[in-house]
N, C-alpha and C positions, 0 to 999 in steps of 0.2 A: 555338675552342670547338666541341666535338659538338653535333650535329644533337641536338633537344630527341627524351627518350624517346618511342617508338613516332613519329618519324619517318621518312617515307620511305627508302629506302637507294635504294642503284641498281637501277635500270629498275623504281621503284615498289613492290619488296619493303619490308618491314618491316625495318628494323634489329633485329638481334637482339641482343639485351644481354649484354653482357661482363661481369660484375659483379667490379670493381676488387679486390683482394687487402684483404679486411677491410671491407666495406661491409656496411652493415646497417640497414635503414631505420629511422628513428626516429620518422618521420609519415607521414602520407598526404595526399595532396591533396582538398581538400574537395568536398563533393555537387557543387556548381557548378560545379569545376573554378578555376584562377588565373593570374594574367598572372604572368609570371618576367621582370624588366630585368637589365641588362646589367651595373650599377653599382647601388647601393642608395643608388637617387635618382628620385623622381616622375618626372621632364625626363630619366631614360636613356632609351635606346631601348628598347623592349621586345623580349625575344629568342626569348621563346616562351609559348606556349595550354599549358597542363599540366593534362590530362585528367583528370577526377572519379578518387578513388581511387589514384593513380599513387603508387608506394611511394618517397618519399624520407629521405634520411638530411640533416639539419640538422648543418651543419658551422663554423657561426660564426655569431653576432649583434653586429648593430652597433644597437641601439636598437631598433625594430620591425621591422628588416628582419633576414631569412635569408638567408644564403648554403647553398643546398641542392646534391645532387647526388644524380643518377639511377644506376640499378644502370648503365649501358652511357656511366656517364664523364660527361654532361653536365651543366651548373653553370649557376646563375643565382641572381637574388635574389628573394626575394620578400619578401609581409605576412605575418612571422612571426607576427603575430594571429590568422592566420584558420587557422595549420595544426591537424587534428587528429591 
């Protein structure tokens, strides 16, 4: 799995986002910001902090969880409740 959007890359630059052939955000990540897990389950590990704002496209739900992914390839789940 990619490094969670904005990202360190090498020697501490910014990852710059490759945005995937047909990606298109569908939400954003909320004022607060949200934890992303690895599996859409309380007890995964969590895989990444996803920044206030951060443009995502929701690409399946299983109950309240999303399976989201970032313009530069990266995937996680999150509380599809809280997206706006």
């Amino acid at each position: 799995q990619p490094a969670a959007a904005g990202a360190p890359g090498p020697q501490g630059a910014p990852e710059q986002p490759a945005q995937p052939s047909g990606w298109t955000p569908t939400h954003v990540v909320p004022a607060g910001g949200m934890v992303a897990w690895q599996a859409p389950h309380p007890s995964a590990p969590q895989s990444a902090r996803l920044q206030p704002g951060l443009p995502i496209q929701v690409v399946e739900r299983l109950g309240a969880w999303a399976r989201v992914v970032a313009s530069n390839g990266w995937w996680g789940w999150v509380d599809g409740r809280m997206l706006s």
